[in-house]
N, C-alpha and C positions, 0 to 999 in steps of 0.2 A: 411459385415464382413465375411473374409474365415473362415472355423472350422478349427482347427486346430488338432491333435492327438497326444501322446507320442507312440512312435515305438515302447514301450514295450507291450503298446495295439496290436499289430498286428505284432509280429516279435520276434525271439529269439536269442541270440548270444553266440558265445565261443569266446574267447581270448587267444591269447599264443605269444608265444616270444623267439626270435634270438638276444642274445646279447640287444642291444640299440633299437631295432627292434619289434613293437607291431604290431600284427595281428588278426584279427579282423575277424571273419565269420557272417552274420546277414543271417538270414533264415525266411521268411514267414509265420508264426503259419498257413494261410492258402494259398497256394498257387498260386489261384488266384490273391494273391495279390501284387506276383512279378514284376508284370510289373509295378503298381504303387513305387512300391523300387527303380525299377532301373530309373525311372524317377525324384523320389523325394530325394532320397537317395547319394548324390552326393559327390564326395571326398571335392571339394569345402563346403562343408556346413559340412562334417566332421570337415575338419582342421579347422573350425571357431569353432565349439563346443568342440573342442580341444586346441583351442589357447591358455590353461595359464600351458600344457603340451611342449608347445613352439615345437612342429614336423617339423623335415626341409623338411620333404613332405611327402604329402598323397598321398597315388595308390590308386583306384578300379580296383578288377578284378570282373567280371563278370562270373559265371560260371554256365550257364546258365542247363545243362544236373543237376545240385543240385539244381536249383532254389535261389543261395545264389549269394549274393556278398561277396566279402573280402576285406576288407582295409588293408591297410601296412602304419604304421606311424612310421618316420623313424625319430631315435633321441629321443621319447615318454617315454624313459623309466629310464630315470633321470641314464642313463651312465648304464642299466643292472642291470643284477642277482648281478654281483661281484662288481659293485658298486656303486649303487642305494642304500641310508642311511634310504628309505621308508621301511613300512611295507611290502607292495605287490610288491617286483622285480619283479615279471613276470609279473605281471600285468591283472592278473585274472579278478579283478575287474573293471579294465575299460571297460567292455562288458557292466557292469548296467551302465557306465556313457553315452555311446551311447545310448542304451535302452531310458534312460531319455530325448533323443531328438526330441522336437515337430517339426512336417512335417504336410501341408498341407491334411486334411481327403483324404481317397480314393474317389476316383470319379466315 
């Protein structure tokens, strides 16, 4: 049996947003532990944990000199600030919905 972890055990995130465009910063509570992110951490396994968000695509960028990655989910944001009928237009809160995504324990 693999262990598995939720990313908010070992990871912290901001959220913000361009129009229909959600952005996503994930950071390492410790550093070390980068390199297991950038391995486990995959846009592919994002837009799956995003799928009922329905995003016509997910970017990673990697930026490595912060030790963060950044996703960009395009579409995410139920049409924007101006007209998204949701609570959270901007979409603050889906930081904790990534957060809440089980990856593989560090190695």
């Amino acid at each position: 049996m693999n262990a598995t972890v939720i990313l908010a055990e070992h990871a912290h995130a901001r959220a913000g947003d361009k129009g229909n465009i959600l952005s996503i910063a994930v950071f390492p509570l410790d550093t070390a532990h980068y390199e297991w992110l950038r391995r486990e951490l995959t846009a592919e396994r994002v837009a799956e944990h995003f799928a009922s968000r329905r995003p016509a695509r997910v970017r990673r960028h990697e930026i490595d000199s912060l030790k963060a990655l950044n996703f960009v989910l395009e579409d995410a944001l139920e049409g924007g600030v101006n007209r998204s009928p949701g609570l959270d237009r901007h979409g603050k809160s889906l930081s904790y919905l990534l957060l809440s995504m089980r990856l593989p324990a560090p190695g």
